[in-house]
C-alpha positions in Angstrom: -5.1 -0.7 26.1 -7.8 -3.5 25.9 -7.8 -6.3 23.3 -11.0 -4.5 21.8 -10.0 -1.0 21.1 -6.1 -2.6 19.4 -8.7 -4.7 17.4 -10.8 -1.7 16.3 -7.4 0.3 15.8 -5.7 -2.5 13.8 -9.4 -3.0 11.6 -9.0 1.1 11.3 -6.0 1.3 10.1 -6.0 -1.8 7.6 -9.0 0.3 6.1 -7.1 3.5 5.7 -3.9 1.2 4.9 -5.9 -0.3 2.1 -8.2 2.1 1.0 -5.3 4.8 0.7 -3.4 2.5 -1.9 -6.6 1.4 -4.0 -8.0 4.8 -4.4 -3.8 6.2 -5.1 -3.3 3.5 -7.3 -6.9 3.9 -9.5 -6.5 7.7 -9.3 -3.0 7.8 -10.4 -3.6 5.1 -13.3 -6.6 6.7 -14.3 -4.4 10.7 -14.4 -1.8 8.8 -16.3 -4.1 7.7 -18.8 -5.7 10.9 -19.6 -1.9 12.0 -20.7 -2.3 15.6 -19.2 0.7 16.6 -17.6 -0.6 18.8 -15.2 -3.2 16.4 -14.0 -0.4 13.8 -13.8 1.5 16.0 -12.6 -0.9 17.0 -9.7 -2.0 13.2 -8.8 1.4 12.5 -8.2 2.3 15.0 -5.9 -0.7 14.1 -4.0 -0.1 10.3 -4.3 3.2 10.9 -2.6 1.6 13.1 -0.2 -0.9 10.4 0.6 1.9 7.4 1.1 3.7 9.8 3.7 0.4 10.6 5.8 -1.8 7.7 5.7 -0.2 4.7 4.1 3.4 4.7 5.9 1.8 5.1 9.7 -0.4 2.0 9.1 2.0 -0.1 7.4 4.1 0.5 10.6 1.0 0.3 12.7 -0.1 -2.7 11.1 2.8 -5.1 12.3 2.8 -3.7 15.9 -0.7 -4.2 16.3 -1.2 -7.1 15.2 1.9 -8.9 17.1 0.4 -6.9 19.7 -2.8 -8.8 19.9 -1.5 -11.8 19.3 0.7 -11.6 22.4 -2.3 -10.9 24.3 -4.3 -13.8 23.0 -0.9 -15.9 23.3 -0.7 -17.2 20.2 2.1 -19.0 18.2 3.1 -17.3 15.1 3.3 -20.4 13.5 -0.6 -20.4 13.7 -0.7 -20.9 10.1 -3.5 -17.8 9.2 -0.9 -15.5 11.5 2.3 -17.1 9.3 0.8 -16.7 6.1 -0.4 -13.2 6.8 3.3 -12.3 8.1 4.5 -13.7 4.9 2.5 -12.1 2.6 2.9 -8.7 4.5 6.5 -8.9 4.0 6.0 -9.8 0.1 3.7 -6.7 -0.1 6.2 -4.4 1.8 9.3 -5.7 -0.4 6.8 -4.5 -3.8 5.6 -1.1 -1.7 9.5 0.2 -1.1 9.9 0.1 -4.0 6.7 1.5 -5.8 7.4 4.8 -3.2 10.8 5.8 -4.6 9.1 4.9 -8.2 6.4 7.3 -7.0 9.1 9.9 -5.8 10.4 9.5 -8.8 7.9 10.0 -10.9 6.2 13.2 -9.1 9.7 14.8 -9.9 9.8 14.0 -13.7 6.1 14.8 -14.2 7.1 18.0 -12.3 9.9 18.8 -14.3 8.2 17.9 -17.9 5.2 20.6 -16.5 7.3 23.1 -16.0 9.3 23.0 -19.3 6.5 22.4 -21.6 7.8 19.2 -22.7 6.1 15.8 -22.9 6.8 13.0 -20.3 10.2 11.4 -20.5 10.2 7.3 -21.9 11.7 6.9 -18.7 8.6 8.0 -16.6 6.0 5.3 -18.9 9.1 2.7 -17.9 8.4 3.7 -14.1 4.5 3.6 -14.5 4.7 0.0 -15.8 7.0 -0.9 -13.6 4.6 1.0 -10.3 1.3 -0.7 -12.1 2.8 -4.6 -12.1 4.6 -4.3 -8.6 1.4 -3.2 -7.6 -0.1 -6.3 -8.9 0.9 -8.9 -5.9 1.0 -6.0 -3.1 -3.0 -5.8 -3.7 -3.4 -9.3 -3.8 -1.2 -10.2 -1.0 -3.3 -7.4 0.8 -6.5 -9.2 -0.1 -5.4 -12.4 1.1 -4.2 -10.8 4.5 -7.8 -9.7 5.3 -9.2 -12.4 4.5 -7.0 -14.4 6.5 -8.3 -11.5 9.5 -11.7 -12.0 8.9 -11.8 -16.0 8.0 -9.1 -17.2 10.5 -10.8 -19.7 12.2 -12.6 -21.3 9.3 -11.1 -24.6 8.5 -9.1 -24.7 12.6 -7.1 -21.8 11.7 
């Protein structure tokens, strides 16, 4: 494979990778607000369904990718953009695990409540706070990393 195409295929799948947990994360916030069960219900099932065929291929493509092309350029990965963007990949991967069993979770308690008739349990708003703030520096760490992609040799990095 040439340098070129790993580059458009890493770019690709940082899109999906990223675009795949914005539009989740605003379409699942937004069902949770509306407080209708079956919509909740619905958007978590399809979240879920999203993480398993888009967002966990690229976060495994992501690393292999991009070690990939930096092998082929023969870079250290102490280059301090390819460091930081390790690091922060890791941070963002340590909040993700989590937020997918919270997500599992969640699809099967929104499940249940729409089945019985009964409202959402305290335990799934406990989950939802807990999805929203790890969330938080996964999506930043995530912004930094392209940036540190698309910026990497400003400033001799």
């Amino acid at each position: 494979m040439t340098y070129l195409t790993l580059k458009y295929l890493h770019i690709l799948s940082m899109v999906l990778l990223f675009g795949t947990g914005l539009g989740s994360a605003f379409y699942k916030w937004m069902a949770d607000r509306s407080g209708n069960i079956e919509h909740i219900a619905v958007t978590n099932r399809h979240v879920v369904l999203a993480d398993w065929l888009f967002t966990t291929p690229t976060v495994i493509f992501q690393p292999i990718s991009g070690l990939w092309m930096v092998y082929l350029l023969q870079l250290p990965l102490s280059t301090p953009w390819i460091a930081w963007s390790l690091g922060l990949y890791v941070l963002a991967g340590l909040c993700w695990l989590p937020v997918v069993w919270l997500q599992i979770r969640m699809r099967d308690l929104s499940n249940q409540a729409l089945l019985t008739h009964t409202p959402l349990p305290k335990q799934y708003w406990r989950y939802a706070r807990l999805w929203f703030w790890l969330g938080v520096p996964a999506f930043i760490a995530m912004v930094i990393i392209v940036l540190l992609m698309v910026f990497k040799s400003v400033g001799g990095w």
